[in-house]
N, C-alpha and C positions, 0 to 999 in steps of 0.2 A: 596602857596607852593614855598618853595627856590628854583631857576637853580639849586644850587647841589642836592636836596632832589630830583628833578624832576629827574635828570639826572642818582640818581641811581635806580629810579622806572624805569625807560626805559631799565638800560641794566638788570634790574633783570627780567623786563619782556622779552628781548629777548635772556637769558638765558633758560626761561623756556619753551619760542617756541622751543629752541633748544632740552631740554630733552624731551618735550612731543613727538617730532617728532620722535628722535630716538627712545624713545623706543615703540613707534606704529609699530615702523617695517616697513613703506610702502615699497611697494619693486616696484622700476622700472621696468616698462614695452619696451618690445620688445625690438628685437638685442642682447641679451645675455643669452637669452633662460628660461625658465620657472620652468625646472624641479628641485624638491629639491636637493640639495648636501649635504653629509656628515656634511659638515663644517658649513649649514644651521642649524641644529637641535640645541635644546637647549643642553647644556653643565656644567658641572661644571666651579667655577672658577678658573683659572690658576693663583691664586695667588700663592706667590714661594712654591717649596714644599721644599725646604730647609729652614733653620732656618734664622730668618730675619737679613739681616747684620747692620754694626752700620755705624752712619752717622753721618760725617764729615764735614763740609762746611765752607769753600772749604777745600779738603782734602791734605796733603802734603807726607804723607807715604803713602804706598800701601802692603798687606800683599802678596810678593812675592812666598812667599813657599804655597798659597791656589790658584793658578788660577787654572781657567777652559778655556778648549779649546771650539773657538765657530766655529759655523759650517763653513765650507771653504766658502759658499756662498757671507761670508760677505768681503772676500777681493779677491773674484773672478773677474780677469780683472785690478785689481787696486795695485796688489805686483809684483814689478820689480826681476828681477834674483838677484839685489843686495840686496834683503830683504829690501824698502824700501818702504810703498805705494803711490802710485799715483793715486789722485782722493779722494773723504772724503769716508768716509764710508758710505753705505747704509742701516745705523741701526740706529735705534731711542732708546731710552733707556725709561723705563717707570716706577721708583723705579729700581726694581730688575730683571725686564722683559726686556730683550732686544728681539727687533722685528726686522729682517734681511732680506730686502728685496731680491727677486732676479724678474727676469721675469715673470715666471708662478707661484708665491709663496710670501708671507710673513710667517718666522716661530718666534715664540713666544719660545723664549729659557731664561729657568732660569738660568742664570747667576753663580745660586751657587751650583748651580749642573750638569751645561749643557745640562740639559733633556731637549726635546721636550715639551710641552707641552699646544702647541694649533697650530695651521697654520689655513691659510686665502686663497683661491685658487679663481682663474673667474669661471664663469659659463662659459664664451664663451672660444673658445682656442686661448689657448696665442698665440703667435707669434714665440716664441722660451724660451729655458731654458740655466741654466748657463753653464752644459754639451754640450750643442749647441752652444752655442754663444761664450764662452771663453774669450778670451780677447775683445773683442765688448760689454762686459755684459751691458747694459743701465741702469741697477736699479740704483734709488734712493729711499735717505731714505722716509717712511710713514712719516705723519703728527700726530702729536699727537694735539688736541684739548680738554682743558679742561673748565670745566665751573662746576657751583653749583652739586655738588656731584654726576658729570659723568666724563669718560675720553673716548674719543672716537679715534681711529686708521681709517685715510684716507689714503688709498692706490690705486693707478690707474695700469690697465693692458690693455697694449694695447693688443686687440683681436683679430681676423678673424672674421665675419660670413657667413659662407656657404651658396653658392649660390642653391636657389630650381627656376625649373622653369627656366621663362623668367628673376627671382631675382635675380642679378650679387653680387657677394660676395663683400665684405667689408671689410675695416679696420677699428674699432673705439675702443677709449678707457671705460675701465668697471671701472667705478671708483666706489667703496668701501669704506661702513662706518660702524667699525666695534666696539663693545664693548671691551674697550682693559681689560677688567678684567673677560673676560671670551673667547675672541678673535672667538665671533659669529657674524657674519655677520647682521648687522641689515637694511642696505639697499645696494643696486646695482643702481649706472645709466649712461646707454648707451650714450655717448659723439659721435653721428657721428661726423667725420674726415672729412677737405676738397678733392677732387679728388686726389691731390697730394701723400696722404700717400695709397691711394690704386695701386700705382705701382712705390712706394719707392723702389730705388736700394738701398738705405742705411740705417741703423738706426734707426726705428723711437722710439724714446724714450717718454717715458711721465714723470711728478712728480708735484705736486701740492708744489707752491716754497712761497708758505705762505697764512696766514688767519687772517681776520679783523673780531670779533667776528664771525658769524653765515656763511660769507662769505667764500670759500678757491677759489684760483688762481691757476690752473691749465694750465701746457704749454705744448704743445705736438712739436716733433721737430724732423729733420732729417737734414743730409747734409747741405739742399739747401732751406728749409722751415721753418717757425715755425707756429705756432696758438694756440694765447689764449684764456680761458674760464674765466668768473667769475662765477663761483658755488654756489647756496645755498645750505647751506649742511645739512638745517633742514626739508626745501622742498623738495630738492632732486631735482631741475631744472638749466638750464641754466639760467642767468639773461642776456649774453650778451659774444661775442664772436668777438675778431678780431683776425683776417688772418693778417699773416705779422708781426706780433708782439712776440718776444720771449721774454716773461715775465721771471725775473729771479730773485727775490724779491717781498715782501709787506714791506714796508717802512710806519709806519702810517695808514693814509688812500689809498694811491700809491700804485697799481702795475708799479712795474718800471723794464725797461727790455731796448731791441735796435730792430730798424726795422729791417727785413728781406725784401731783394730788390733781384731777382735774387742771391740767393744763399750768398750775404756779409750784413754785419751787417754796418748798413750806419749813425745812427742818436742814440741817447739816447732819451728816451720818457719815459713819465708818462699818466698812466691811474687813472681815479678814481673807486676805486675797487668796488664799490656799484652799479653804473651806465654803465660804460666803456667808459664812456666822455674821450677823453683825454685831460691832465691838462696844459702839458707843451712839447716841440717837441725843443731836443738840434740840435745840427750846423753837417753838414755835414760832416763824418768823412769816413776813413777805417781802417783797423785793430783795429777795434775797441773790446774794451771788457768793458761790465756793470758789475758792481757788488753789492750786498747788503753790507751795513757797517752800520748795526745797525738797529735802530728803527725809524730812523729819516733820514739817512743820505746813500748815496750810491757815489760809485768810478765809472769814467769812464777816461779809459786810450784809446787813440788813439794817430790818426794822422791826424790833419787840411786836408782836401780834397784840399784847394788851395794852403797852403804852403808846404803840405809837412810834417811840425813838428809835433814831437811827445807830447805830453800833456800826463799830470797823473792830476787829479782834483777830490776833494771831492765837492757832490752837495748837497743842501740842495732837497730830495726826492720831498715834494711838491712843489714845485714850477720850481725845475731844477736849478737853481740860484748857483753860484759858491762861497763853505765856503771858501774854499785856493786849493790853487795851491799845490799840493805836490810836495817834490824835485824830481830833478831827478834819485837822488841814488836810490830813492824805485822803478822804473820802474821794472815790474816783477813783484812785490807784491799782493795776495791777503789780504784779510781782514778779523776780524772773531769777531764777537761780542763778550760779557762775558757774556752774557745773568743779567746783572748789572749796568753799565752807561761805559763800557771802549771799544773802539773799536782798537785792535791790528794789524795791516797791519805790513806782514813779504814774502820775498821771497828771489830771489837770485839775487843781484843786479851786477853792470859791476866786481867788482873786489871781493865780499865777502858776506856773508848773509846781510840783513839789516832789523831792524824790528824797526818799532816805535808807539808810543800809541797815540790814539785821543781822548777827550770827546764825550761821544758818542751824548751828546746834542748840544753842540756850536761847533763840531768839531776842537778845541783846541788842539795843540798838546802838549801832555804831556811830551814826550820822546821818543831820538833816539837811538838806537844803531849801527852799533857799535860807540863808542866814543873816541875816540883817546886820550885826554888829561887825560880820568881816563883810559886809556890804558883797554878798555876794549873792550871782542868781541860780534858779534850778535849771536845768539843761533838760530837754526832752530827751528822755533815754528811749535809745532803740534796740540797743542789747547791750550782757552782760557776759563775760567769759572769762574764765580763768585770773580772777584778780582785777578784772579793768570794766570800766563802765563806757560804754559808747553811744554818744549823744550828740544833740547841738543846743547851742544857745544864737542868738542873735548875733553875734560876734564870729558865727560857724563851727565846724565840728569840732568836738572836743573829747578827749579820757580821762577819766579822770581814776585813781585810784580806789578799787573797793572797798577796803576797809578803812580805809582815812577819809575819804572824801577830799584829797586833793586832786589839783590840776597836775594830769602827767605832761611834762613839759615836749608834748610833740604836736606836729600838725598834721592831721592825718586825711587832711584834703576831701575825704568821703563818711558818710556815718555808716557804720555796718550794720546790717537788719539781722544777719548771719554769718556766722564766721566761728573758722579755727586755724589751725597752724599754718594753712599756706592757700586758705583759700579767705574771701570776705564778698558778702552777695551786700550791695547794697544801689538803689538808684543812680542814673546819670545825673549828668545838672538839668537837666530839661525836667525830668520827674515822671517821663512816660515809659522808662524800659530800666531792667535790673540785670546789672552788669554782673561779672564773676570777677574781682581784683585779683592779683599776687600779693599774699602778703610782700612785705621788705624791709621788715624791720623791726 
C-alpha cells in the first residue's frame, strides 16, 4: 500500500474514533456533578427555522434592509462608548447557526430569525455571568470541530465545586462537547486547575485556542498565571498539561503560545500538540506578545531582555525559526488568517493605520499599505475571509482583495467583524447592537 493511500486509511480511521466516541456519549466523571440537566436530554435539531440563506464565497454585498439583532452577549465587555469593539467576538458561526459564547452559557441563535434555539449550560456553577462581570466578561469564542459527517461545538466553563466536609472547594474548568446540530451535550470533563486559580483575585478565563484533528488545546489564564492542557476530545482525557505556559494558538502540529514567569510573559515556545514535548524555547524577552498567523506561521513582537529593542518577527511555528523581520511601521498589529493561504496583519501604527498581506506558506509579503506613491490609504481591517479583506476607511466600508491588495470594486454598505457564506455579523450605523446580514452577493 502507497504512503498516501496509508495516510488516508489513518486519518479516516481517526475520524471515526472521533464519531464513535461522541456519539456514545461517555460523560465524565466527578467535580461537575452527576445529576441530569435540561440541556442533557435528547432534542430536536436546531437546524435554522428560517428559510435557508444563499451563499456566497466570498461574499461582497450584504442584504442591509434583513438584519437581525444578536443577543447583547455577544459584544458584552467588548463595545467602547464610541461604538467601536474591542476584543474579537465570542461567537463561532456554524452555516446559519451562530453560537455566542458568554460565562455561564453558550446560546445557539438562528441568525435569520434571531430565535433562540438550543443553549449549552455547566453542570457545575459558573464563576460568574455577563450581567456580573460586565466589562471583565472573559468569553471566548467555542470551537467548532468537523470531521466525516459530524460537527461537534467545544466550549470550556470555568466552575466552582462546593466544598462538603473536610473537601475544600475548587476551581476547574467543565469543558464541553457538544452536537452543534442539535446543541446536546454529548460529553463533560472536569480539567482540575493548578492551586493558583483557587484564590485568583482576577480573571480566570478559559478557551480552547485550537485542534489537531481528534486533539484540542485548551489554556486557562488570569493576571499572573496561565496553564495549558492537551485534550482528547474523542476520549474525553487529559494527554498532558503544562503550568506556565499560555497557549495561544495551534499552528500545524505546534501549540504555540509565551511563558508565564511571575506574572510577565518572558520567552515564545512551542509545544508538540500530541505529546507536550516541547519543540522549540525563543530568547528572552518582555513585553512581549505571541500571536497565531495562520496555519503554519506565528508573530511575536517584543523587546530584547538585554538591549532593550523592540522586535516584530514572523516565525516559522515548528521550529521557532525566523521567516522575516517585519518593519517597524506594523508594530501594534495583530494578524488574522483567511482561513485560505493569505495571512493579513493590520493595526495602528506611529502615525496612521497600516496593514499588509503575507503568504500564509513561505510567509512572503504580498503588500503594504498604506502606500504613498499610489497615494493610497490603510483601512482598519475588521476581518479577513476566504480571499477578501474587510475594512473601513474614511470614505466607508471597503474590500479589498487579499493577495493583491486592490480595491474589489463593490459597496458593501456594512464592515463585517464575522462572516462566511451566507451569513456577516457586523454593527448597526448607531454602533450599539450587532446585527446578523444575508449575505447577497
Amino acid at each position: 500500500m502507497s504512503g498516501d493511500v496509508m495516510g488516508h486509511v489513518q486519518l479516516a480511521r481517526r475520524f471515526l474514533y472521533v464519531v464513535i466516541a461522541v456519539m456514545t456519549g461517555v460523560a465524565a466523571v466527578t467535580g461537575c456533578g452527576g445529576a441530569d440537566r435540561p440541556d442533557d436530554r435528547p432534542r430536536v435539531s436546531i437546524k435554522p427555522e428560517g428559510a435557508h440563506r444563499p451563499v456566497h464565497d466570498p461574499p461582497v454585498k450584504f442584504a442591509t434592509d434583513a438584519g437581525i439583532a444578536m443577543p447583547m452577549e455577544a459584544t458584552s465587555g467588548r463595545l467602547t462608548v464610541g461604538g467601536t469593539l474591542d476584543g474579537e467576538l465570542p461567537v463561532v458561526l456554524n452555516e446559519q447557526i451562530a453560537f455566542v459564547a458568554a460565562p455561564d452559557n453558550v446560546q445557539a441563535v438562528d441568525t435569520a430569525t434571531g430565535n433562540l434555539v438550543g443553549r449549552i449550560e455547566p453542570n457545575g456553577a459558573p464563576l460568574g455571568s455577563v450581567e456580573a462581570m460586565g466589562d471583565d466578561n472573559p468569553a471566548q469564542a467555542p470551537v467548532i470541530v468537523k470531521g466525516a459527517g459530524f460537527t461537534i461545538l467545544i466550549a470550556p466553563f470555568v466552575v466552582e465545586t462546593a466544598g462538603t466536609g473536610t473537601q475544600a472547594e475548587h476551581t476547574l474548568v467543565e469543558l464541553t462537547g457538544s452536537n452543534a446540530e442539535t446543541a446536546k451535550v454529548m460529553w463533560r470533563l472536569p480539567v482540575r486547575l493548578p492551586s493558583w486559580a483557587d484564590s485568583s483575585y482576577s480573571t480566570v478565563s478559559a478557551a480552547v485556542v485550537g485542534t489537531l484533528e481528534h486533539i484540542g488545546v485548551l489554556t486557562v489564564a488570569n493576571d499572573d498565571h496561565a496553564v495549558s492542557y492537551g485534550i482528547d476530545l474523542a476520549a474525553h482525557r487529559i494527554l498532558w498539561a503544562q503550568d506556565g505556559f499560555d497557549a495561544v494558538a495551534v499552528a500545524g502540529s505546534t501549540a504555540v503560545g509565551a511563558t508565564v514567569e511571575d506574572g510577565t510573559r518572558e520567552r515564545a515556545v512551542g509545544y508538540d500538540v500530541t505529546s507536550g514535548n516541547r519543540k522549540w524555547f525563543g530568547e528572552h524577552s518582555y513585553e512581549l506578545s505571541v500571536r497565531g498567523a495562520g496555519p503554519h506561521l506565528i508573530t511575536v513582537h517584543g523587546r530584547d531582555y538585554g538591549s532593550g529593542d523592540w522586535y516584530y518577527r514572523l516565525l516559522d511555528a515548528r521550529n521557532g525559526t525566523v521567516k522575516q523581520n517585519l518593519p517597524s511601521g506594523l508594530f501594534g498589529s495583530s494578524c488574522r488568517y483567511d482561513a485560505k493561504d493569505t495571512v493579513v496583519c493590520a493595526g495602528m501604527g506611529s502615525q496612521s493605520q497600516v496593514v499588509c498581506a503575507l503568504d500564509a506558506t513561505s510567509g512572503k509579503m504580498l503588500w503594504q499599505l498604506p502606500d504613498k506613491q499610489a497615494d493610497r490609504i490603510a483601512p482598519e481591517v475588521a476581518a479577513a475571509w476566504h480571499g477578501r479583506v474587510y475594512g473601513e476607511t474614511g470614505n466607508g466600508p471597503v474590500i479589498l482583495d487579499a493577495r493583491s491588495g486592490d480595491d474589489v470594486p463593490a459597496h458593501p454598505a456594512i464592515v463585517p467583524r464575522l462572516l462566511n457564506e451566507s451569513t456577516a455579523l457586523a454593527l448597526d450605523d448607531s454602533g450599539d447592537q450587532l446585527m446578523a446580514y444575508p449575505t447577497a452577493g
